[in-house]
Z-matrix of the N, CA and C atoms (Angstrom, degrees):
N
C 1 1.455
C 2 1.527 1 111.23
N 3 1.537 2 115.80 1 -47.93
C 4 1.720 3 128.14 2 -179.56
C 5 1.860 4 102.50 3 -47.14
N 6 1.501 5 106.33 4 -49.24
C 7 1.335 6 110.75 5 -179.38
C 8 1.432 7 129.48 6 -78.77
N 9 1.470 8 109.12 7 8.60
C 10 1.335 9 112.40 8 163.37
C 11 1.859 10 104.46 9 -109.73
N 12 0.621 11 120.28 10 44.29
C 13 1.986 12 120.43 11 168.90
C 14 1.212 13 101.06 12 -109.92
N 15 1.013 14 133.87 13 124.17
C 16 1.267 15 133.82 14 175.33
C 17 1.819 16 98.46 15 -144.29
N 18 1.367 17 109.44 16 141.15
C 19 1.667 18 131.64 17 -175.17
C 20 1.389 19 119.43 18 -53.60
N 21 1.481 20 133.31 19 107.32
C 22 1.371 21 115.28 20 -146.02
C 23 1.188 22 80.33 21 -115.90
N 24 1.540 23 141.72 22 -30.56
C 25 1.741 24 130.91 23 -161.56
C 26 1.612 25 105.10 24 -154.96
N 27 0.873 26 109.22 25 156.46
C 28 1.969 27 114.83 26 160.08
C 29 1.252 28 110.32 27 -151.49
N 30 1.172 29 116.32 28 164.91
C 31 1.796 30 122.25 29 162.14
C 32 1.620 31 96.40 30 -173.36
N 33 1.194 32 110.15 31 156.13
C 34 1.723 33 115.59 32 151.80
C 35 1.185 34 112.17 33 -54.96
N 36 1.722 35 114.65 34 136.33
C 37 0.996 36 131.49 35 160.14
C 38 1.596 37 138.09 36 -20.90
N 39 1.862 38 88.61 37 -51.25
C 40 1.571 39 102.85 38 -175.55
C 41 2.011 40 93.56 39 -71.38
N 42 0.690 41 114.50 40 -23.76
C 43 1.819 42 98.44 41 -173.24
C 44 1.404 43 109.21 42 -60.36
N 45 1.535 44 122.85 43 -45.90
C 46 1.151 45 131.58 44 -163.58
C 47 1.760 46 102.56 45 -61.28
N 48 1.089 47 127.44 46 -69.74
C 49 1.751 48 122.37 47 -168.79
C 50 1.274 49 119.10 48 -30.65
N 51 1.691 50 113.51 49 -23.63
C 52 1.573 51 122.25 50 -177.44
C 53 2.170 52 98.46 51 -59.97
N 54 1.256 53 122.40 52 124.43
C 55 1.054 54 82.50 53 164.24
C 56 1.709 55 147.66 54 -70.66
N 57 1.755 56 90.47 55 -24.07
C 58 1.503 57 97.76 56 173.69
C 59 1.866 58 127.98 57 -79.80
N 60 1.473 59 87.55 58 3.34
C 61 1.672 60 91.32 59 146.80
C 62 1.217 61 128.48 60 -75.84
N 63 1.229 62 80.99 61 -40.05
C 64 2.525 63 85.55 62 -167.57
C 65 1.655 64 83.75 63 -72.90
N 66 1.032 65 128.69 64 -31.83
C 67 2.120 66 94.74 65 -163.10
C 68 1.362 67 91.91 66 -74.14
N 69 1.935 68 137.49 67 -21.29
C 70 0.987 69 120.60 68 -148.07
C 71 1.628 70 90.28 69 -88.14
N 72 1.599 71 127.78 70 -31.12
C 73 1.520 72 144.77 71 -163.69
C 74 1.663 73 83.94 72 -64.65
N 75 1.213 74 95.79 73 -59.81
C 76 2.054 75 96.73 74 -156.82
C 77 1.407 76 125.40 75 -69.43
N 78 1.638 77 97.73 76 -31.08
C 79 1.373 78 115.66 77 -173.35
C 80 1.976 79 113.18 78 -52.08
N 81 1.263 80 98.01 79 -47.84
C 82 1.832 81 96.56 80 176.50
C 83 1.670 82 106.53 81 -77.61
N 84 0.886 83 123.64 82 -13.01
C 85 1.666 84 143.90 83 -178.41
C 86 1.681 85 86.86 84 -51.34
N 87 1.767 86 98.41 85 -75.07
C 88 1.303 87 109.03 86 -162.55
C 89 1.195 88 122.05 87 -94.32
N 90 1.250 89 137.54 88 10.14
C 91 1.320 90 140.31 89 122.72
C 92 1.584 91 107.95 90 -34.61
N 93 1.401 92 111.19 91 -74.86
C 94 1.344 93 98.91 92 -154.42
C 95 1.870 94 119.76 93 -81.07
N 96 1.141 95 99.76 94 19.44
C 97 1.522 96 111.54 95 -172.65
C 98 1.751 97 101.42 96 -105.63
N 99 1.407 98 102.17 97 -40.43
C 100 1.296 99 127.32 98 168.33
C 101 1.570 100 111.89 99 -59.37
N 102 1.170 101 135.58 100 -48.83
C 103 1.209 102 138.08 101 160.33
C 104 1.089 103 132.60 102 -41.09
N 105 1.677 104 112.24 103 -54.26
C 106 1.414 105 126.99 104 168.40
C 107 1.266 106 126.21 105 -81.24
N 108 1.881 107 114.17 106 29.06
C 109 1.084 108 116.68 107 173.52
C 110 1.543 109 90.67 108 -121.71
N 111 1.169 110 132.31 109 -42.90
C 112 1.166 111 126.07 110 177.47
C 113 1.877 112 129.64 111 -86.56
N 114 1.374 113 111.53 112 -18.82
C 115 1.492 114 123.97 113 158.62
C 116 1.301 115 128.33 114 -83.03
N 117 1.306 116 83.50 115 -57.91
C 118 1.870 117 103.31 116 -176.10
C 119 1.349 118 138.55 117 73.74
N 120 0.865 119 176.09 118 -5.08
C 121 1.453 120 168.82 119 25.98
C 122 1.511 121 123.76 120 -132.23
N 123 1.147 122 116.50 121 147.33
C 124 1.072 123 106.45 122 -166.23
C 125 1.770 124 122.13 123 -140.16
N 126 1.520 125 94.21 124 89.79
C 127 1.869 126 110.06 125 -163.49
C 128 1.332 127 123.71 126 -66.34
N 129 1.449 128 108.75 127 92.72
C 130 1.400 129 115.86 128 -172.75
C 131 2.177 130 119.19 129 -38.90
N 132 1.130 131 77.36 130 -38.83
C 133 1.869 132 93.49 131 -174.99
C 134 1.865 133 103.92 132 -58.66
N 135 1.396 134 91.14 133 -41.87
C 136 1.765 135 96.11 134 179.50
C 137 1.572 136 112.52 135 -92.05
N 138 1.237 137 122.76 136 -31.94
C 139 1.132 138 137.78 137 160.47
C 140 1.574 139 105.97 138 90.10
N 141 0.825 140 143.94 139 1.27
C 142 1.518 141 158.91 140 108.10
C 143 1.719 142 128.14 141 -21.47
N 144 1.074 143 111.85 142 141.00
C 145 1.700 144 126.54 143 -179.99
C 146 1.674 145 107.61 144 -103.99
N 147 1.317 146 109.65 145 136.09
C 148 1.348 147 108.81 146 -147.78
C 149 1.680 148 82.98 147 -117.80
N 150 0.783 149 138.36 148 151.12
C 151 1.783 150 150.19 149 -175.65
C 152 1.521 151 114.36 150 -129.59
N 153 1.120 152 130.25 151 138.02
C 154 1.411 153 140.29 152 -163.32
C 155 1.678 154 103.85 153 -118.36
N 156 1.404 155 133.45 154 144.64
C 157 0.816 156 129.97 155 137.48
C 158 1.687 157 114.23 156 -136.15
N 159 1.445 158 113.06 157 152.48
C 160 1.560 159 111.97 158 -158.59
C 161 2.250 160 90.44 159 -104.52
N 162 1.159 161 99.34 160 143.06
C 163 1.338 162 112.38 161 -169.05
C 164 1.887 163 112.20 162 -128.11
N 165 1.264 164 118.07 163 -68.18
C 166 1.760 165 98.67 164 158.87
C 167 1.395 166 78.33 165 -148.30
N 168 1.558 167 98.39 166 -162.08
C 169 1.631 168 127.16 167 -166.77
C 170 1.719 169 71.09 168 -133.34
N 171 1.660 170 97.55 169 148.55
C 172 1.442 171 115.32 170 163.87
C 173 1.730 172 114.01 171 -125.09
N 174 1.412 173 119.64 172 133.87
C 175 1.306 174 92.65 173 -150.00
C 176 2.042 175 86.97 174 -161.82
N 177 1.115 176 130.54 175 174.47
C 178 1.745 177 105.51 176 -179.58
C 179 1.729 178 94.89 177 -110.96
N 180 1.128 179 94.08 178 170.36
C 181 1.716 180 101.14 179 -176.01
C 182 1.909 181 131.20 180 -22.12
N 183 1.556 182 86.87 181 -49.97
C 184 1.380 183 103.24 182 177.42
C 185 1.615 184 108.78 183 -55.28
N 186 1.545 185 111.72 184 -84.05
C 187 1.496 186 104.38 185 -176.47
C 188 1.220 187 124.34 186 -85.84
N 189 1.728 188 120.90 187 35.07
C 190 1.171 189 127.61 188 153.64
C 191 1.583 190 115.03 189 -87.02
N 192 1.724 191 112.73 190 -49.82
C 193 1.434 192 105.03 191 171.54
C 194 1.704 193 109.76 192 -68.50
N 195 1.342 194 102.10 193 -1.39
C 196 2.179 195 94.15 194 -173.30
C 197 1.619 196 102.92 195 -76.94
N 198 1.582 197 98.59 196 -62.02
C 199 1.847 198 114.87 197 165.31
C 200 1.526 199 103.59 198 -28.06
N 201 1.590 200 126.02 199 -76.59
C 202 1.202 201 111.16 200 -158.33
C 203 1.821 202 122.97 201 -107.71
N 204 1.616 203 81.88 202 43.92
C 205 1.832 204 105.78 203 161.69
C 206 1.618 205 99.22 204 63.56
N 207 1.216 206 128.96 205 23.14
C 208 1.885 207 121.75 206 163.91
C 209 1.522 208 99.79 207 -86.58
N 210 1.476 209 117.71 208 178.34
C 211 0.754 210 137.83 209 -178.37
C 212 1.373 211 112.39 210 -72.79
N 213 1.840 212 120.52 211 144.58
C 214 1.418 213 109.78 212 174.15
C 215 1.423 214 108.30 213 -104.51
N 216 1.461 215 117.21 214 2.32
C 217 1.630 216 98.84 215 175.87
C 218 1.615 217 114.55 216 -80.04
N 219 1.179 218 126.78 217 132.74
C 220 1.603 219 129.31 218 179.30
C 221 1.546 220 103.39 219 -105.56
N 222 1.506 221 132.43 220 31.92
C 223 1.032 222 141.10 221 145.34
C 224 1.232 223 146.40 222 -90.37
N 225 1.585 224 106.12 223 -22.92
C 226 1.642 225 124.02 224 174.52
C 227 1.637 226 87.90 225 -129.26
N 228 1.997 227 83.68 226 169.80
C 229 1.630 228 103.87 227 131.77
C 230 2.027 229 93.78 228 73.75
N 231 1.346 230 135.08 229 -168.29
C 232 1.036 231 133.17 230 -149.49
C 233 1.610 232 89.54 231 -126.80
N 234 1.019 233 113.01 232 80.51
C 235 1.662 234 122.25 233 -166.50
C 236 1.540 235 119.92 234 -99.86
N 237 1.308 236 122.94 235 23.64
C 238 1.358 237 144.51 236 143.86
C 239 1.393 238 131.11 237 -92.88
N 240 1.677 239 110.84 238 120.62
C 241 1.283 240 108.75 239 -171.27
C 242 1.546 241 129.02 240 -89.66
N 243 1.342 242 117.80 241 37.34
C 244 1.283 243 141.26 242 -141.49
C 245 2.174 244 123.18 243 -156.81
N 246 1.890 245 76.22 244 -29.19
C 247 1.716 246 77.31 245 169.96
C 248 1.588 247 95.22 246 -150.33
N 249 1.389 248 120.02 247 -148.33
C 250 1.035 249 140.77 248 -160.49
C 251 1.694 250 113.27 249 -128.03
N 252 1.563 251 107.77 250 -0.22
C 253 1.774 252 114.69 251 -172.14
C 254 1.136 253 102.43 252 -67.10
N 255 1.401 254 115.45 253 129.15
C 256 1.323 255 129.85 254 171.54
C 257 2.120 256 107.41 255 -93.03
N 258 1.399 257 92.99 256 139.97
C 259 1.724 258 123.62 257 -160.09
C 260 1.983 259 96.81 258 -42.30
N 261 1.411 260 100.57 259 -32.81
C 262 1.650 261 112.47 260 176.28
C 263 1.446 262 108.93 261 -61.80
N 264 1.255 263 131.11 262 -45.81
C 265 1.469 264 140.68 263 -169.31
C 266 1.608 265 101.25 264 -87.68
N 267 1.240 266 141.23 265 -14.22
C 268 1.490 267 130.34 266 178.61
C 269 0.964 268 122.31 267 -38.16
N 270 1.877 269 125.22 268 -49.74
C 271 1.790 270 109.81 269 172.54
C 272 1.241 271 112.15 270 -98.08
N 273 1.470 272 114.59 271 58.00
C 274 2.009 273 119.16 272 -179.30
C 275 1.552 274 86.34 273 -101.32
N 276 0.952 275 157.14 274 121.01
C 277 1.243 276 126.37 275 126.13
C 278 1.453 277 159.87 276 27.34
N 279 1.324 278 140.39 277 84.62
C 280 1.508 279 104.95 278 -153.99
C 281 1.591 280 112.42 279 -72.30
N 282 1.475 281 123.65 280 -9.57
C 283 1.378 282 115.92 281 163.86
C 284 0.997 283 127.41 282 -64.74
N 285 1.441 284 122.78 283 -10.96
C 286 1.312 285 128.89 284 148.01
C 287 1.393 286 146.55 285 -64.30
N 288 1.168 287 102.86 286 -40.21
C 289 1.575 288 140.69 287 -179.90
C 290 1.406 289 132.58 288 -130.04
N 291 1.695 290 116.39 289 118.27
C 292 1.510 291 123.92 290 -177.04
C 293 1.564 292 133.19 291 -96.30
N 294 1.310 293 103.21 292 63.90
C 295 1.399 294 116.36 293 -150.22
C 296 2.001 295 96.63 294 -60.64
N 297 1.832 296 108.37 295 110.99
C 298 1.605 297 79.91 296 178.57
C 299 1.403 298 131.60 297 -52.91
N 300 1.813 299 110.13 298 173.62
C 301 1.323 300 128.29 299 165.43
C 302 1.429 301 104.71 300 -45.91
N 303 1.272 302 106.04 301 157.49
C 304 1.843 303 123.67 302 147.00
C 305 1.587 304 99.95 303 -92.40
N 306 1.916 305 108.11 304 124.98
C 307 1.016 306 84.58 305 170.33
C 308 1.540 307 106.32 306 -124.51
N 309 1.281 308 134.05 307 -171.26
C 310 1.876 309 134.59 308 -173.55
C 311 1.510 310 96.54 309 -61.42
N 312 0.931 311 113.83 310 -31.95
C 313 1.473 312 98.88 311 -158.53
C 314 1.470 313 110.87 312 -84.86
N 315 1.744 314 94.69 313 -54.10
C 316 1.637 315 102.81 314 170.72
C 317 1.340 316 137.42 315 -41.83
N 318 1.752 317 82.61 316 -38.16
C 319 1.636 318 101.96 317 164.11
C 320 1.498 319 129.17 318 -66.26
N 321 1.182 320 113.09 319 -50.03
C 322 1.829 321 128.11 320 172.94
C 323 1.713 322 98.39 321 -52.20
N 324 1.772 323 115.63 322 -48.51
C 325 1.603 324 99.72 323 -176.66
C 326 1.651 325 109.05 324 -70.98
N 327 1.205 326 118.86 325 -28.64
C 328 1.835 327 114.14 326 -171.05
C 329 1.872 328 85.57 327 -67.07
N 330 1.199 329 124.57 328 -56.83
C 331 1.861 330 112.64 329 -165.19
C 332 1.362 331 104.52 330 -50.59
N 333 1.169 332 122.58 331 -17.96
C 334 1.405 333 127.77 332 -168.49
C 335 1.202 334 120.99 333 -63.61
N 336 1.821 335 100.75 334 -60.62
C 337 1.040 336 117.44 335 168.37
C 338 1.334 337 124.35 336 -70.99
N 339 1.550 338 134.14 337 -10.84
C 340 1.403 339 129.68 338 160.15
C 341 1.143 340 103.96 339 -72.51
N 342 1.512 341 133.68 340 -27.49
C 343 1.174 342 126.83 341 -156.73
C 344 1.973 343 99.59 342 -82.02
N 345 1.353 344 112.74 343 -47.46
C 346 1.285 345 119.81 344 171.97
C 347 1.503 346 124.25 345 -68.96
N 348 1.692 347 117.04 346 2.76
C 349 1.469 348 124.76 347 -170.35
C 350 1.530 349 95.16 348 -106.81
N 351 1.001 350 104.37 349 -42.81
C 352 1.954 351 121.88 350 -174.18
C 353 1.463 352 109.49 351 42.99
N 354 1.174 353 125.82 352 46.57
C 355 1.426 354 117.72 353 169.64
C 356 1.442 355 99.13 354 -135.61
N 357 1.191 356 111.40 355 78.23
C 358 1.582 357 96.39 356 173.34
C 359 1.210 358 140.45 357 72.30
N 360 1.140 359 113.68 358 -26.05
C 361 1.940 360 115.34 359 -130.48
C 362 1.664 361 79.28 360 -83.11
N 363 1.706 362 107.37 361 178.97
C 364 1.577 363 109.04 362 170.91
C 365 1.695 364 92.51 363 -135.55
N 366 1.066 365 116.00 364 132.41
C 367 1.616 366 124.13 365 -170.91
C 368 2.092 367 99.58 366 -124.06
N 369 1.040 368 101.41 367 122.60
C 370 1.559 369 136.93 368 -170.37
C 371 1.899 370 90.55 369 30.18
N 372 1.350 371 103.74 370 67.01
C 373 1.629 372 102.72 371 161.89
C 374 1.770 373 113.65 372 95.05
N 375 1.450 374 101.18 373 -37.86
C 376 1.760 375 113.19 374 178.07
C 377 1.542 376 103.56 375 -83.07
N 378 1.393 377 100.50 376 141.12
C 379 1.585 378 127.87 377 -156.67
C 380 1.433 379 99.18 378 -122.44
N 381 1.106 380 139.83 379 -38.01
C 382 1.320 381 136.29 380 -152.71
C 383 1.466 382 106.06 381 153.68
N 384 1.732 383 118.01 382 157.61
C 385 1.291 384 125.98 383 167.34
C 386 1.507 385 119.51 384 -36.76
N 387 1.415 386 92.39 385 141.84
C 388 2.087 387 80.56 386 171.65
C 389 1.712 388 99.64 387 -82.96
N 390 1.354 389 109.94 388 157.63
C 391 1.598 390 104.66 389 -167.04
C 392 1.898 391 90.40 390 -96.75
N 393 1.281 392 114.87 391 26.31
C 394 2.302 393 114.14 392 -177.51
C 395 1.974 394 64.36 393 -123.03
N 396 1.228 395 141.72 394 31.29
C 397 2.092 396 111.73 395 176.55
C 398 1.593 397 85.04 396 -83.18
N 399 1.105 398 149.32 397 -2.36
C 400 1.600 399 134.34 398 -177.51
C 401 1.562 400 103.07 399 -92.45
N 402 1.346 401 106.21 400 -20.25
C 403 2.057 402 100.86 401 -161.76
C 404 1.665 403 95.74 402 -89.02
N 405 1.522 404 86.44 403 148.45
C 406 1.169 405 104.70 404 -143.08
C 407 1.916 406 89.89 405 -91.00
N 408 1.608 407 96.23 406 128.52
C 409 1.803 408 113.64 407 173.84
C 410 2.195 409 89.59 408 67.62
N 411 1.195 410 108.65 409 57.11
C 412 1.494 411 123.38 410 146.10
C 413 1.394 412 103.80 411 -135.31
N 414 1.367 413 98.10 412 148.63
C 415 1.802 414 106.60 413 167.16
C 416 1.619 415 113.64 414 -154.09
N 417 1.009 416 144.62 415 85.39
C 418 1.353 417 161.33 416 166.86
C 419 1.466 418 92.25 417 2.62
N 420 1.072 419 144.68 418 -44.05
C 421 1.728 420 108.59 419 170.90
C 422 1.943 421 115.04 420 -96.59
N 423 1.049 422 110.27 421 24.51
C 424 1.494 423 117.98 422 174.16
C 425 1.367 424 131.81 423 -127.91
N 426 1.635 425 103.26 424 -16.69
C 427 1.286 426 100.40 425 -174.48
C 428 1.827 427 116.17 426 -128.78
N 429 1.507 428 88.50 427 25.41
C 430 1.489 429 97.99 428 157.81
C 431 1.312 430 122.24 429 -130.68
N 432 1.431 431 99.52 430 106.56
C 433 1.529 432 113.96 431 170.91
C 434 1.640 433 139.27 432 -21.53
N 435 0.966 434 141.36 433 -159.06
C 436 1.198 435 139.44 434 156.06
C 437 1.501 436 104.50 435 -99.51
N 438 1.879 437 129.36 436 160.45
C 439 0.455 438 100.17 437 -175.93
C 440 1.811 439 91.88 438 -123.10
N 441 1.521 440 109.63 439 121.39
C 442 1.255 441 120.39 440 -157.15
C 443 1.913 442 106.83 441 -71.96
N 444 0.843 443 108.90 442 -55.93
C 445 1.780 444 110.52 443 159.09
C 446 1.429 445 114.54 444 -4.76
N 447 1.501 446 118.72 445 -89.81
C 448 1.175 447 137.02 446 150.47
C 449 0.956 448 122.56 447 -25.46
N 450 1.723 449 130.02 448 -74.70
C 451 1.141 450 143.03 449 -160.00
C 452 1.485 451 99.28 450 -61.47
N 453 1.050 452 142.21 451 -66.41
C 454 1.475 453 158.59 452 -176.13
C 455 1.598 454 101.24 453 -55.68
N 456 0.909 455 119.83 454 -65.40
C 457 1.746 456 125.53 455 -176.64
C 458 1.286 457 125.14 456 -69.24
N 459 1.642 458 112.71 457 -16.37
C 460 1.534 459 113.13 458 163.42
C 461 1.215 460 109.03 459 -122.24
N 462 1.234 461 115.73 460 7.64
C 463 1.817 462 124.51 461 161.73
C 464 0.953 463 123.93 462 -94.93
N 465 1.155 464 115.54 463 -111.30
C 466 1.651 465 153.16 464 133.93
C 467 1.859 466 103.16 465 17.61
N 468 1.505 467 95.28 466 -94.15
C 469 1.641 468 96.18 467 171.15
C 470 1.474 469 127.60 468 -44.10
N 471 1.297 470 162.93 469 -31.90
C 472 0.818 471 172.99 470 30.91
C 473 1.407 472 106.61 471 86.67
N 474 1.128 473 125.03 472 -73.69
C 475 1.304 474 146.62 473 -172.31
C 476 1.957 475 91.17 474 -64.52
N 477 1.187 476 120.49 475 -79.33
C 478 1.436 477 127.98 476 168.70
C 479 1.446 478 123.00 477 -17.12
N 480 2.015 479 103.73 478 -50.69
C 481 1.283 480 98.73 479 -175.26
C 482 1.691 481 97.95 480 -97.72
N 483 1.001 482 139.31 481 -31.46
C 484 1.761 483 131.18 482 173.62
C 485 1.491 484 86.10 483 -34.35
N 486 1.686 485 129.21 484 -58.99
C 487 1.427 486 108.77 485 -145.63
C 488 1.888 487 116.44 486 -83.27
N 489 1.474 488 105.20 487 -6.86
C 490 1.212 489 132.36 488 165.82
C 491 1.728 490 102.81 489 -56.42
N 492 1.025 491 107.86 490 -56.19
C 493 1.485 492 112.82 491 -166.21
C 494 1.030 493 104.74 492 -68.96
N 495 1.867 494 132.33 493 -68.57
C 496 1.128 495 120.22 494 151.87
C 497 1.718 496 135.35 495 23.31
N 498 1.946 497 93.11 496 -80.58
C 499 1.252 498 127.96 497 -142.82
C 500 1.954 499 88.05 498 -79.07
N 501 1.584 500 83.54 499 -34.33
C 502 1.650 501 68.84 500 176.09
C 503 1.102 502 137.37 501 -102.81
N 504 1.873 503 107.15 502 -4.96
C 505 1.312 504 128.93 503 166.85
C 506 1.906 505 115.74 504 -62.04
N 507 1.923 506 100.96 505 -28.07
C 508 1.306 507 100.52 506 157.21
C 509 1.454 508 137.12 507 -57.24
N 510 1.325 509 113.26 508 -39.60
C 511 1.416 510 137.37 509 -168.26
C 512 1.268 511 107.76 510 -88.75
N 513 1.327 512 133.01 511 8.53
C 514 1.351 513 122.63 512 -163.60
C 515 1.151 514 144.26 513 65.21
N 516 1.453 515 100.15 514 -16.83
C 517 1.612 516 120.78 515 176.78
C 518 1.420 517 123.36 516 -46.05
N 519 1.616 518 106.96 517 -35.83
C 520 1.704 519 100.47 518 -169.71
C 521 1.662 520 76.27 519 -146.30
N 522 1.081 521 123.55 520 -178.93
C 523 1.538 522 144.10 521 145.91
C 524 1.040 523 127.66 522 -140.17
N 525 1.356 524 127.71 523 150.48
C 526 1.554 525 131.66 524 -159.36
C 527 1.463 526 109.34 525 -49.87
N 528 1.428 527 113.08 526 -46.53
C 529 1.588 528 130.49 527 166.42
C 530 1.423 529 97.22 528 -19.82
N 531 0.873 530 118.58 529 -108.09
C 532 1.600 531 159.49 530 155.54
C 533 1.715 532 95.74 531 -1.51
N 534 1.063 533 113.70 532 -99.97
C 535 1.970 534 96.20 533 162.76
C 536 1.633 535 122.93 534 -7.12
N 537 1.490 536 104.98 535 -65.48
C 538 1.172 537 102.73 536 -157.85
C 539 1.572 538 107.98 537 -78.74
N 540 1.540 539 116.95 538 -18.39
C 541 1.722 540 123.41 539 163.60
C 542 1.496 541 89.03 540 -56.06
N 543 1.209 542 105.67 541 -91.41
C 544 1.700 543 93.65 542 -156.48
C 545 1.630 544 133.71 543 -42.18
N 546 1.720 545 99.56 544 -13.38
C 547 1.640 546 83.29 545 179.73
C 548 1.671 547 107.75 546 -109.58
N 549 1.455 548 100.05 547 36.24
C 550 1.553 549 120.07 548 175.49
C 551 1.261 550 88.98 549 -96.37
N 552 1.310 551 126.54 550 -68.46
C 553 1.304 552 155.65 551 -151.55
C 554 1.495 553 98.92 552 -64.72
N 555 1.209 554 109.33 553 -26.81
C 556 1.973 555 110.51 554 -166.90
C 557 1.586 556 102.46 555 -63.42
N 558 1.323 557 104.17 556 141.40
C 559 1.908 558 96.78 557 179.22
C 560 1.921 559 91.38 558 -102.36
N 561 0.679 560 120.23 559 153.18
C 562 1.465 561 133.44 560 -162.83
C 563 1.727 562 94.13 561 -115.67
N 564 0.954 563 129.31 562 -177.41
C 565 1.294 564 148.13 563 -154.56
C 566 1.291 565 97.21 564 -124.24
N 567 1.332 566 118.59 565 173.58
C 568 1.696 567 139.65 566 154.60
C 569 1.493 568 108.69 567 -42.33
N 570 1.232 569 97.72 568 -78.10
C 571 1.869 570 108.19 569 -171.51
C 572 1.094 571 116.24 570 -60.35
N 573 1.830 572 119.07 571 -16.81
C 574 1.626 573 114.83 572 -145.01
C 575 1.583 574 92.07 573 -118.02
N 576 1.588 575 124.67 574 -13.42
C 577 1.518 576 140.25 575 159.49
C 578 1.600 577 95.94 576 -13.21
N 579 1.842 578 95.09 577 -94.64
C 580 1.687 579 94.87 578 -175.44
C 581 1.262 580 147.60 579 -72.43
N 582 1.452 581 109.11 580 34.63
C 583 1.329 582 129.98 581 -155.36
C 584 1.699 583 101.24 582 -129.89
N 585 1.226 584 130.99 583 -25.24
C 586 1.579 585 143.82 584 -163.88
C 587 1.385 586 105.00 585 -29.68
N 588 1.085 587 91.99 586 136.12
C 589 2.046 588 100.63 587 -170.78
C 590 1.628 589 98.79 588 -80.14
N 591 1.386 590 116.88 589 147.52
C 592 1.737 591 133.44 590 160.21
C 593 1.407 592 110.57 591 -15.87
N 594 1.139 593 118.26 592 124.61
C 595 1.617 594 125.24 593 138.30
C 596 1.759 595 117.32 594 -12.43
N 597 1.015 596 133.23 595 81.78
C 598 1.265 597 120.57 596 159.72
C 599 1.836 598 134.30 597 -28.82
N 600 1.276 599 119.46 598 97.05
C 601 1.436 600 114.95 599 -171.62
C 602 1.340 601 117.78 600 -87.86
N 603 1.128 602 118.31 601 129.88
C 604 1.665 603 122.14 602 -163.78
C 605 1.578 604 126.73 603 -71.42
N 606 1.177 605 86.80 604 -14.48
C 607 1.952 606 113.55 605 -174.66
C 608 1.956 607 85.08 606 -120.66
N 609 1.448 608 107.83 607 121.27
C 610 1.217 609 139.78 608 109.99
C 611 1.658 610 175.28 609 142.21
């Protein structure tokens, strides 16, 4: 699988925000992705026609909501590209709370209306067209995944290892003491300096 990735585009960053860069970046993108779902190729050596179909893009939070035109701030506003949770409700629970779906349609009318507002604005999380809305069987609330990296490592993990500590703060194994020396004691890296995880609290 590793040996089939091969480099399909690049540019600097700063080019892309223009919008009439990205249709010009994406536009041959999706032609030719678009092609090889409906032509397909055809390998003389194997002698067979090879058929494409496009299924999601996997990509981490940031340039998954950038790709499919949501918002990139994850501080305000309804900053999931997948439901409707607004930035206020993030540590509710979802057994608590039923933040709706995004659905195609709802979605196609909100681009609409950015598209007819044209100033910027971002209306319940959608920012603008995704610049893949031409490729054929993508749709900005279906064909971007979760992004498990993230999701798991500022979720998921966290939650797992608090109850680790716990589990062993029960058993005698470690004590909060003792935790909280060593991750005093931890020398952190260059990059990881301004980043230093919470105070460990012994109670709770």
């Amino acid at each position: 699988m590793l040996k089939s990735i091969e480099l399909l585009a690049m540019c600097h960053t700063k080019y892309l925000p223009v919008k009439l860069n990205r249709i010009k970046f994406f536009e041959p993108i999706v032609e030719e992705l678009n092609a090889l779902q409906t032509t397909g190729i055809f390998v003389p050596a194997l002698g067979t026609q090879l058929n494409f179909a496009f299924t999601v893009l996997a990509g981490d939070n940031l340039g998954s909501n950038d790709i499919g035109g949501f918002q990139k701030n994850f501080n305000d506003g309804q900053f999931c590209r997948h439901c409707h949770i607004n930035y206020d409700q993030r540590l509710i629970p979802l057994s608590e709370i039923s933040p709706p779906h995004r659905t195609r349609n709802q979605h196609d009318n909100l681009v609409q209306q950015i598209i007819n507002l044209n100033n910027d604005s971002i209306v319940q999380g959608v920012a603008d067209i995704s610049p893949l809305s031409k490729l054929t069987n993508f749709h900005a609330t279906t064909s971007l995944p979760n992004d498990l990296m993230h999701d798991f490592n500022e979720g998921l993990c966290s939650r797992v290892l608090l109850a680790m500590i716990k589990e062993a703060s029960t058993k005698r194994i470690l004590a909060y003491g003792e935790i909280e020396e060593r991750l005093i004691a931890f020398e952190y890296g260059p990059n990881d300096k301004p980043n230093k995880g919470p105070v460990l609290r012994k109670k709770h």
